[in-house]
C-alpha atoms as one frame of an Amber mdcrd trajectory, in Angstrom:
protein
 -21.914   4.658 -43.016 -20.385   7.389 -44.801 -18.654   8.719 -41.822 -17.533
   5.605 -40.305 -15.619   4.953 -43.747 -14.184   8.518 -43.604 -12.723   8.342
 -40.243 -10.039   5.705 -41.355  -7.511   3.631 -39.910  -4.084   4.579 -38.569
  -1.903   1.648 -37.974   0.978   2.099 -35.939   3.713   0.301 -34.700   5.306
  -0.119 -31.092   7.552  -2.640 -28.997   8.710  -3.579 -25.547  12.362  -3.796
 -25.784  13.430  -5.430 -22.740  16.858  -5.887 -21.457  18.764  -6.591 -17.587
  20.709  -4.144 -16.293  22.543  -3.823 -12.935  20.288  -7.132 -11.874  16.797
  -5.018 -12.870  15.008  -5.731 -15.610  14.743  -2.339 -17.698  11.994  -0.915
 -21.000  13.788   1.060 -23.277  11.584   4.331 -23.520  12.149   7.441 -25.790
  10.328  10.703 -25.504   6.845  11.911 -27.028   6.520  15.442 -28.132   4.514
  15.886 -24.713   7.402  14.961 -22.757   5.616  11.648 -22.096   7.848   8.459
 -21.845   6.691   6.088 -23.890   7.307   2.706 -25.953   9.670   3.151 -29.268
   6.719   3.044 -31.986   5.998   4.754 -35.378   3.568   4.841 -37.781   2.908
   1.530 -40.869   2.850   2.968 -44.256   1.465   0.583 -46.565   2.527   2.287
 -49.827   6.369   2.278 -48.436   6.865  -0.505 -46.020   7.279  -4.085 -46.832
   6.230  -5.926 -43.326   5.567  -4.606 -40.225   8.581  -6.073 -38.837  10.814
  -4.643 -41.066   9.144  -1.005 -40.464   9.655  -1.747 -36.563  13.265  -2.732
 -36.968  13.555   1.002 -38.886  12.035   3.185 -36.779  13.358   1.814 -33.356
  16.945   2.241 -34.851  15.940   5.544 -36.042  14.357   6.593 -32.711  16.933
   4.989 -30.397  20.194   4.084 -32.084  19.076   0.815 -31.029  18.930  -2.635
 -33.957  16.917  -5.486 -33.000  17.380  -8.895 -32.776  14.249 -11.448 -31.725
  11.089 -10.491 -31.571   7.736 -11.782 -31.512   4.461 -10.103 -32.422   1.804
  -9.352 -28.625  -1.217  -8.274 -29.658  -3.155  -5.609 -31.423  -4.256  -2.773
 -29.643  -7.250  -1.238 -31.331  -9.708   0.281 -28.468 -11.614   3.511 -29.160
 -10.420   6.389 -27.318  -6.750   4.387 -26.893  -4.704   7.261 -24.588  -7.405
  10.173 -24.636 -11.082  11.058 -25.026 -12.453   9.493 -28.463 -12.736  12.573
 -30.532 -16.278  12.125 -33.252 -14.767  11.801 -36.813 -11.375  11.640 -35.512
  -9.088   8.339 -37.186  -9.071   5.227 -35.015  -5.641   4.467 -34.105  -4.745
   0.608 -34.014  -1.302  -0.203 -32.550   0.613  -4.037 -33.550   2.567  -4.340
 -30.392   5.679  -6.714 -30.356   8.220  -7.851 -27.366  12.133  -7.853 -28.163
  14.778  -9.682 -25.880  18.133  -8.098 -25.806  21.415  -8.881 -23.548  22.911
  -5.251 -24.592  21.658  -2.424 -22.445  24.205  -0.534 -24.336  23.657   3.884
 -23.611  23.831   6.901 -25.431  21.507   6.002 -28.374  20.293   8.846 -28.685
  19.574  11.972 -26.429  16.058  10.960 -25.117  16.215   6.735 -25.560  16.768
   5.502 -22.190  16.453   2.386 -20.245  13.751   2.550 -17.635  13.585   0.146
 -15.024   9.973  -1.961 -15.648   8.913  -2.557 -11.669   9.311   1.401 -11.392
   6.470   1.372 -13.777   4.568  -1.307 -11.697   5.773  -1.668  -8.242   3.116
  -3.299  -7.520   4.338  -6.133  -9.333   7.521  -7.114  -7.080   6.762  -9.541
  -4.426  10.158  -9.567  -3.235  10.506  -6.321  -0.950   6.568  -5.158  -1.070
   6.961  -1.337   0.615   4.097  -1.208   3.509   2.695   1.933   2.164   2.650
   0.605  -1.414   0.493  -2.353   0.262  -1.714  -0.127   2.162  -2.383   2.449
  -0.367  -3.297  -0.661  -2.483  -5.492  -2.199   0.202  -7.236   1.077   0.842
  -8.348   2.290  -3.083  -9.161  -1.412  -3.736 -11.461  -1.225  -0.904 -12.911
   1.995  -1.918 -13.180   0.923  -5.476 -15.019  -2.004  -4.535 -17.527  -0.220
  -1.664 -19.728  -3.017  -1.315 -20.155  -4.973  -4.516 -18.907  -8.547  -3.530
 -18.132  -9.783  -7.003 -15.394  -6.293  -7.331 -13.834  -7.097  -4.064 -13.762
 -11.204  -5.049 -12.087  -9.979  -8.358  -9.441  -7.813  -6.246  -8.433 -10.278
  -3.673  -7.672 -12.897  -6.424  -5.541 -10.791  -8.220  -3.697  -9.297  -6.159
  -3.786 -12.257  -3.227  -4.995 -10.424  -0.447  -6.075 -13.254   1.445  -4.575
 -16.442   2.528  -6.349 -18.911   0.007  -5.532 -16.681  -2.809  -1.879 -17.269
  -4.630  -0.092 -14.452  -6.657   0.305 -15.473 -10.298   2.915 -13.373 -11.732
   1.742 -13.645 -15.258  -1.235 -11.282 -14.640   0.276  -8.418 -15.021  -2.287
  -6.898 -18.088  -5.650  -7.959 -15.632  -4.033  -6.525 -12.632  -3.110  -3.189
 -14.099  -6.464  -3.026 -16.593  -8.663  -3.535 -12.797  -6.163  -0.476 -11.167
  -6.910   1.475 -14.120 -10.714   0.898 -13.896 -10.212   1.402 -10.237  -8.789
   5.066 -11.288  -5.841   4.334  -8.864  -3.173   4.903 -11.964  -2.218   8.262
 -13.248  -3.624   7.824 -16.710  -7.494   6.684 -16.018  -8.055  10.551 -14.660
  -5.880  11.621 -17.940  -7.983  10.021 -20.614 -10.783  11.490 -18.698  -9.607
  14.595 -18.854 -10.108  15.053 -15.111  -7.615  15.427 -12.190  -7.196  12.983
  -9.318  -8.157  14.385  -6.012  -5.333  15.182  -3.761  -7.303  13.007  -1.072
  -6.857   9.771  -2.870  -4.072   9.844  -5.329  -2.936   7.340  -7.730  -0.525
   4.590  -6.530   3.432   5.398  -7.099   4.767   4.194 -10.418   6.068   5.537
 -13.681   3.054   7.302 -16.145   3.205   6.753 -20.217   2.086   8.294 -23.074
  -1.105   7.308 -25.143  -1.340   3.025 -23.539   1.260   2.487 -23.469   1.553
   1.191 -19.495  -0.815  -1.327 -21.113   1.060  -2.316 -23.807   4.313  -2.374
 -21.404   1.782  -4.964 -19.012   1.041  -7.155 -21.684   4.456  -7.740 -22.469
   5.950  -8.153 -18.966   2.705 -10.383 -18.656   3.698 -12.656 -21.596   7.661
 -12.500 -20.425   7.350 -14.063 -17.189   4.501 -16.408 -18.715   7.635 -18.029
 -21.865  10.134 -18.433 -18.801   8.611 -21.307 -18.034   8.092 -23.005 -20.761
  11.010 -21.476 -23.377  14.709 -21.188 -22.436  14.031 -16.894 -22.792  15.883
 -15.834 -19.925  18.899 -16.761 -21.903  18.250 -13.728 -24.113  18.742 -11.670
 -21.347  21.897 -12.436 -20.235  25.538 -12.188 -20.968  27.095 -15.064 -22.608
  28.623 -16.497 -19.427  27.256 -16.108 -15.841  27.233 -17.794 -12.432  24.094
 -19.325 -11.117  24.024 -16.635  -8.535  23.468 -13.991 -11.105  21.287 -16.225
 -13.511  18.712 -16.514 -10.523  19.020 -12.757 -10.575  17.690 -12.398 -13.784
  14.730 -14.496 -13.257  14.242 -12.804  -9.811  14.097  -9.220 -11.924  11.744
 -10.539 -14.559   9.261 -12.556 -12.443   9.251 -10.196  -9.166   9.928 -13.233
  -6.871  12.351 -14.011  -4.319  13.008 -17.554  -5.252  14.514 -20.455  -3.425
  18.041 -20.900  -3.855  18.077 -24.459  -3.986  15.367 -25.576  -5.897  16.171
 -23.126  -8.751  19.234 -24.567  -8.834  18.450 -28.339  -8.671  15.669 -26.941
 -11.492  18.329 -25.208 -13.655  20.272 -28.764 -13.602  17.122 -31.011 -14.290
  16.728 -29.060 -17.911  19.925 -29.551 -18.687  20.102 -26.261 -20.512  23.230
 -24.748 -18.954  27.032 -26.013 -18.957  29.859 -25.343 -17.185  32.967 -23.516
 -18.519  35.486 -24.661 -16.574  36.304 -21.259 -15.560  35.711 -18.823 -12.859
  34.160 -15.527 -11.665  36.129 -12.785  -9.190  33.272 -10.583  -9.507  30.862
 -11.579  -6.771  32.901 -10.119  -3.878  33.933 -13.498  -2.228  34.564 -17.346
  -3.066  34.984 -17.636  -6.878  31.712 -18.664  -8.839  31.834 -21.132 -11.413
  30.594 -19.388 -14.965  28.520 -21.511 -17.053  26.932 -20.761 -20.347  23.468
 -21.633 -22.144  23.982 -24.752 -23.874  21.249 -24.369 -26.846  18.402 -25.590
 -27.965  18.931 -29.514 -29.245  19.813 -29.754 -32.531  17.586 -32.934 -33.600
  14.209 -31.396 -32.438  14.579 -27.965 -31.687  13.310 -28.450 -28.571  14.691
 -26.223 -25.164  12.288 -26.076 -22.137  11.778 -23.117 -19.612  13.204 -22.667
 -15.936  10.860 -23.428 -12.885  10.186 -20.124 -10.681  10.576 -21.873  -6.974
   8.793 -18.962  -4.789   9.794 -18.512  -1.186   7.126 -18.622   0.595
């Protein structure tokens, strides 16, 4: 009992900062002392800091040059062993994770802050242009993974829709890459092992992180593309005024789909949450756009619904 109260707790701090930048939806990363890219985050002191929030909005500005706006607490990440081999007597790291919207994708915070794009991390994750290989590599260490234990392969098909009466749910981003990483077909499930992959089955392509970060990074693209439907969020995203054209770009970035030009549209008009301008755009290369803006939430109840994601099929 004696150890267990030695070892301690280390809280720390860390946040998906999420932004869109030449129509991709980017992470701002910063650089571990490994050389690791990973989430801005820094340590909770409890005899210095007032809130958590108010230690994230530090730190992040310290780390990146980069001030907040919104953001909302994810989840707390508190797993033995979180990025590396659980070490006897060694302090249990927990880790408050939060997601912040931004439309600036401002650069040169500082020398290692950068903005990564997010499906580089998980291309897995974009159903608009899926690569063959990507698909095939996936196919093949899911199938391996599974060998012949029906309830692994069941869980595989569903989440990743590999068969015709399964549908991709673009909110699962966490359970897909938490079953790749049990699969060992990511990069860091043979690093917390301390073991190498061998070169006859690599991991899939896709951006590593330090510590869990990839996880972390999951649960808030996860909880993202889960709010666009029900919370006007995209709108945080974007620039003040935009066309249609580009404002089904930005969900298209965020939620991985190629959707359907006209239903978006006829959606984006049903929820009333965007106005015209009365002005136009040169910028998309052809017949002026019409620019329209976000209208608000409304002012007697507060209330602003979420855009419908019409998938191509």
């Amino acid at each position: 009992m004696a150890g267990a109260a030695d070892q301690g707790v280390r809280i720390g701090l860390s946040v998906v900062v999420m932004t869109l930048k030449d129509r991709k939806a980017v992470v701002l990363t910063t650089q571990a002392e490994d050389g690791a890219r990973v989430l801005p985050f820094g340590p909770f002191d409890p005899a210095r800091d007032r809130t958590f929030e108010r230690a994230l909005r530090d730190f992040v500005t310290q780390q990146t040059g980069f001030r907040l706006g919104f953001v909302e607490q994810l989840y707390t990440f508190g797993d033995a062993g979180r990025g590396g081999a659980s070490t006897p007597g060694r302090q249990r790291d927990v880790s408050v994770g939060y997601l912040a919207l931004t439309s600036d994708a401002a650069e040169g915070q500082t020398h290692d802050a950068r903005w990564d794009a997010v499906l580089d991390v998980f291309p897995w994750e974009d159903r608009r242009t899926p690569g063959a290989d990507l698909q095939q590599a996936l196919v093949d260490g899911l199938t391996h993974w599974a060998g012949g234990d029906d309830r692994r392969w069941a869980r595989a098909r569903a989440l990743f829709a590999l068969s015709p009466e399964h549908r991709w749910n673009e909110e699962r981003v966490l359970e897909r890459y938490e079953l790749l990483y049990e699969a060992r077909l990511v990069e860091e499930a043979w690093r917390d092992a301390g073991q190498t992959p061998p070169d006859a089955a690599p991991p899939l392509p896709g951006m590593t992180m330090g510590s869990d970060h990839r996880r972390i990074l999951a649960t808030g693209l996860g909880r993202l593309r889960s709010k666009l439907k029900y919370r006007p969020v995209l709108f945080d995203l974007t620039p003040n005024v935009f066309t249609l054209s580009e404002l089904q770009a930005a969900a298209e970035a965020v939620s991985g789909l190629t959707l359907h030009k006209q239903n978006f549209r006829r959606g984006v008009e049903r929820t009333g949450l965007v106005e015209p301008t009365g002005r136009l755009s040169s910028a998309t290369g052809g017949r002026p756009a019409e620019l329209f803006r976000f209208k608000g939430v409304d002012p007697q109840t507060g209330a602003a619904p979420g855009l419908s994601l019409p998938a191509q099929r």
